[in-house]
N, C-alpha and C positions, 0 to 999 in steps of 0.2 A: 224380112220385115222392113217396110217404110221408115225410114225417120222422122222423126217429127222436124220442122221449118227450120226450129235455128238448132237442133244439131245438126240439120244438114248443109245448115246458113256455113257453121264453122269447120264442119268438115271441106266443104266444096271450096272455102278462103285458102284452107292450105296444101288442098289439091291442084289450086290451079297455081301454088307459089311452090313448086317441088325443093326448088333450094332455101327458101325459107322451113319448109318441114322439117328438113335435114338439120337445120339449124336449131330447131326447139325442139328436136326429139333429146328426150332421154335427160332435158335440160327444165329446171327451176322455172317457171312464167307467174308474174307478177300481175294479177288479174286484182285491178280496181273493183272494190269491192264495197260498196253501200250499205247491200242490206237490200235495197228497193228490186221492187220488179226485173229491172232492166238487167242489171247486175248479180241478179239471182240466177234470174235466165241464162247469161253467158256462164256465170259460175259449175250451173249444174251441167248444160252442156260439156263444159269442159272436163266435167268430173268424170261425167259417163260414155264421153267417147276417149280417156285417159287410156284406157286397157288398148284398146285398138290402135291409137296415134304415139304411146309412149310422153304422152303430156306427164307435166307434174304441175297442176298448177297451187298458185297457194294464195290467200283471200288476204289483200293488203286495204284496212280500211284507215280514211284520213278524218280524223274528229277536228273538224273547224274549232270546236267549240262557239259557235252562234249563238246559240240557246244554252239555256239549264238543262234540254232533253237529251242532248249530243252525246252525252255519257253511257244513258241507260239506251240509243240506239246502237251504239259502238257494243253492248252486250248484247244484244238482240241479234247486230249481223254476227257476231260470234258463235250465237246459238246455232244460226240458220248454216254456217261453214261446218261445227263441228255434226249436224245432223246430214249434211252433204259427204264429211269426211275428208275436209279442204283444210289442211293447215290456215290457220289464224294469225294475223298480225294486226295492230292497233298503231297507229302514229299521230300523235298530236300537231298540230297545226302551233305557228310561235302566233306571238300577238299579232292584230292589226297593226300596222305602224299609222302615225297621224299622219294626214293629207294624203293619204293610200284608199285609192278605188277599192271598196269593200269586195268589187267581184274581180278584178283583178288581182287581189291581194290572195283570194280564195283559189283563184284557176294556178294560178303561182306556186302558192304553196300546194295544191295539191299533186301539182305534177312535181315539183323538187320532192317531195316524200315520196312520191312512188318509185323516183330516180333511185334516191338512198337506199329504198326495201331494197328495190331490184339489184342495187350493187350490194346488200349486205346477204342476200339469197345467192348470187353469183347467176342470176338469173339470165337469159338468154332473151327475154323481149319482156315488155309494158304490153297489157292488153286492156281496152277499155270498152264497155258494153253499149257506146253512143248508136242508134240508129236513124232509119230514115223522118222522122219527122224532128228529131236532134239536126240534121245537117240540112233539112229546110228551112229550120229556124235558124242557123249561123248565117246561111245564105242570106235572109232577110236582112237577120242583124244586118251583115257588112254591105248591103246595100244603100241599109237606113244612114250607115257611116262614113261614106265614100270609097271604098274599099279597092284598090286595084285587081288585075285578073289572078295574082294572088291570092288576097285573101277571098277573092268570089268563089276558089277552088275550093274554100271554107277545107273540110275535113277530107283529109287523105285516108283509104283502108289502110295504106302504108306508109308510115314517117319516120325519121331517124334525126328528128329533131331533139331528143333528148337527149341521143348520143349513143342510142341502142334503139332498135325497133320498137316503133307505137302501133300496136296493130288493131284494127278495128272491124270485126269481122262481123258484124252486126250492120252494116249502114245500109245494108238493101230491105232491111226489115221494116215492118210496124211495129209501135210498140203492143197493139196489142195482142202481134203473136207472141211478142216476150212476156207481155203479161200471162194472156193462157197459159204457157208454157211453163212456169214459174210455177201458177197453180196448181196444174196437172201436177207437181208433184207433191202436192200436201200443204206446201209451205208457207206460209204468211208473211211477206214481206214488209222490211220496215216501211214506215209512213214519217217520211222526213217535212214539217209544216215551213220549214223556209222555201222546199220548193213551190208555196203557197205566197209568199211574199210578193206585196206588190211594185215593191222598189226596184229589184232587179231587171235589166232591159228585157232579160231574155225570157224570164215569166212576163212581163206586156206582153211581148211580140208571141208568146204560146199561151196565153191566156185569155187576148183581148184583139191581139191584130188580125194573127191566124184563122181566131173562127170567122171575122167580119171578112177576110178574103175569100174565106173555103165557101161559106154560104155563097158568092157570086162566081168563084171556081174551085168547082169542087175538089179537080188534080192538082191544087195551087201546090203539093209537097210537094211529087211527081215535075213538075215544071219547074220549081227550083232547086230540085236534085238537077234532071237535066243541065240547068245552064252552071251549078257548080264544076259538070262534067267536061262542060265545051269551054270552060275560064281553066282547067288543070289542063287541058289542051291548048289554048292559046299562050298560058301565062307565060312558057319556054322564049318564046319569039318577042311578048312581050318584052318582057325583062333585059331581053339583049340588045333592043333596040334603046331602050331607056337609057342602060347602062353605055350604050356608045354615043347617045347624044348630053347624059351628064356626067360622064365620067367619075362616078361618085366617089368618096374615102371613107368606106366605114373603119370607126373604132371602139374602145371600150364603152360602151351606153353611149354612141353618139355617132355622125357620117356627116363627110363633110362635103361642099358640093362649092362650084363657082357659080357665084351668083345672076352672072351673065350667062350662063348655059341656062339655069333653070327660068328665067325671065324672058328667053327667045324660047321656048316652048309654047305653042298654041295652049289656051285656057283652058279648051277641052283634054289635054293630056294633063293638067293638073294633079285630077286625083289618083291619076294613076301611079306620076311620077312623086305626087311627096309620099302615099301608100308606098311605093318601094323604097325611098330614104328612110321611113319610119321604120321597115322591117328591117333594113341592113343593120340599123343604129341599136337595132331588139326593143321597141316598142311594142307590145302585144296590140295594138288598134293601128288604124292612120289617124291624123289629125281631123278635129270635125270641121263641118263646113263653114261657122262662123271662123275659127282659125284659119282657112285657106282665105278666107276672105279677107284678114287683116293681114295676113303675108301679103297678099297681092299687093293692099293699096300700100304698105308700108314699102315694098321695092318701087313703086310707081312714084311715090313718095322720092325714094331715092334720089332716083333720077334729076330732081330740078331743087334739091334741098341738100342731097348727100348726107341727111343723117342715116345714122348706124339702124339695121334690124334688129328687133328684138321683140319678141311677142311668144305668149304661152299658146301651146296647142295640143291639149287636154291627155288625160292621166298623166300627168304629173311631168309631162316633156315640155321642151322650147326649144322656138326655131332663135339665134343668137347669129352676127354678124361678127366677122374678124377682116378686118381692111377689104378686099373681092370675095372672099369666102363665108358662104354661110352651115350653119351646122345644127343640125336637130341632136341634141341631146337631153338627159336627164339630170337637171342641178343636182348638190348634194343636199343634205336634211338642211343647212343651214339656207342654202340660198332657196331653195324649195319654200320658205315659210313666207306667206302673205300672198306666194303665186295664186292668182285665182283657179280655181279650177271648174275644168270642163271635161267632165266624165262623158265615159261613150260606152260604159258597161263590158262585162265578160261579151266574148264570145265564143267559146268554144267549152 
């Protein structure tokens, strides 16, 4: 018998990763778990190709709390697990902190709780149900961002950024074979209204950029799938070349660079090279482009005044000056108060 797309989406991920199989058989997987379509869809796939792969997986869902609804959806995906037959987990989200990217704060806390389920299940990977028109959209994002070939590689099927495997076995999909898919079993998934919000970057860019691209190319996902493929292929070379012409110091929330290195680089490697300071330092963005632009003239500056650098450059980071050295990090709450800020939204 045929499978249906994305059980055979998630079978054929861990056929072609045999030592990863070996790794989540017989092992606890901490499957993000909403409620919605996307998440249903991976969920039930998982449940029902279980017997055959030796999966175990178990529905970890994270309540922002955003809304007053966030309660009675966190019981709804509960329903939708225990009518699948998927162990249940609920974890709440801490407060917003002040002068904190509301979507930042969100993608933060959602991945630091799936981390803790996963360590408290003794789980063996993080799986998440993002697909391909999810990683057309991060692509856009970080383009709209200035993003180096890093983060243009936007999302990886495989990541060990949280310290145990992020696997993503959905990204070759549409959502709306997740949606079908989801249906076809009965089930009504939740309808969460924030992913209706119009403040969020990445609802613009999927609700408003998207279709004005699509309607002029139609492949516009398909095209910026591709070149997230050929940026996870360059990015290696990238990065090494970066790394040997600014010999950077990452440390705790921060990396530190000579400031004559980064000021003998051509303009055009900019955003490549402060995109990799920001990641070293664990920025989840790179700086935006009003911020490269007042780095520049502030070293230019330098030059024939010798004052010190210092200038914000957005989610709550700054670039800072120490005698030759400069350094992107994150103030604490107290020096953080009055920074202006320059949001560049979630991306991933």
């Amino acid at each position: 018998m045929t499978m249906q797309p994305v059980e055979a989406a998630v079978a054929g991920f861990f056929a072609r990763r045999p030592e990863l199989a070996r790794t989540v058989r017989d092992a606890p997987l901490a499957v993000a778990f909403s409620g919605g379509p996307d998440s249903t869809a991976l969920l039930r796939a998982m449940r029902l190709r279980a017997p055959r792969f030796a999966w175990r997986p178990v529905a970890v869902h994270v309540d922002h709390r955003l809304d007053d609804g966030s309660a009675r959806r966190a019981r709804t995906a509960a329903r939708i697990a225990a009518r699948l037959g998927v162990p249940f987990q609920v974890h709440v989200a801490r407060s917003l902190p002040a002068g904190r990217s509301l979507e930042e704060w969100a993608r933060a806390e959602r991945y630091r709780l799936l981390v803790a389920a996963a360590g408290s299940l003794g789980a063996a990977a993080v799986l998440t149900a993002h697909h391909r028109l999810d990683q057309a959209e991060t692509v856009l994002l970080r383009i709209l961002f200035g993003s180096g070939t890093a983060g243009l590689g936007a999302m990886r099927p495989v990541s060990n950024r949280l310290g145990l495997p992020l696997l993503r076995p959905l990204l070759d999909l549409a959502p709306g074979a997740l949606r079908d898919y989801a249906a076809h079993g009965g089930i009504e998934p939740v309808d969460d209204p924030t992913n209706r919000a119009s403040g969020p970057r990445r609802n613009f860019v999927r609700r408003r950029l998207l279709p004005v691209l699509a309607a002029e190319v139609p492949d516009i996902d398909e095209r910026l799938v591709r070149l997230a493929r050929a940026a996870r292929r360059a990015e290696p070379t990238v990065r090494r070349l970066l790394d040997e012409a600014l010999a950077p110091c990452p440390g705790e929330q921060s990396c530190e660079v000579e400031a004559e290195a980064l000021a003998r680089l051509p303009a055009s490697l900019w955003p490549a090279a402060l995109a990799r300071l920001h990641r070293l330092a664990g920025a989840a963005y790179p700086p935006t482009r009003n911020a490269r632009r007042e780095l520049a003239r502030q070293l230019d500056r330098r030059k024939t005044s010798g004052r010190s650098v210092g200038c914000d450059c957005g989610g709550g980071w700054r670039w800072e000056q120490s005698r030759d050295r400069l350094r992107v990090l994150r103030p604490g709450p107290r020096e953080n108060q009055g920074i202006g800020s320059l949001e560049v939204g979630g991306l991933e």
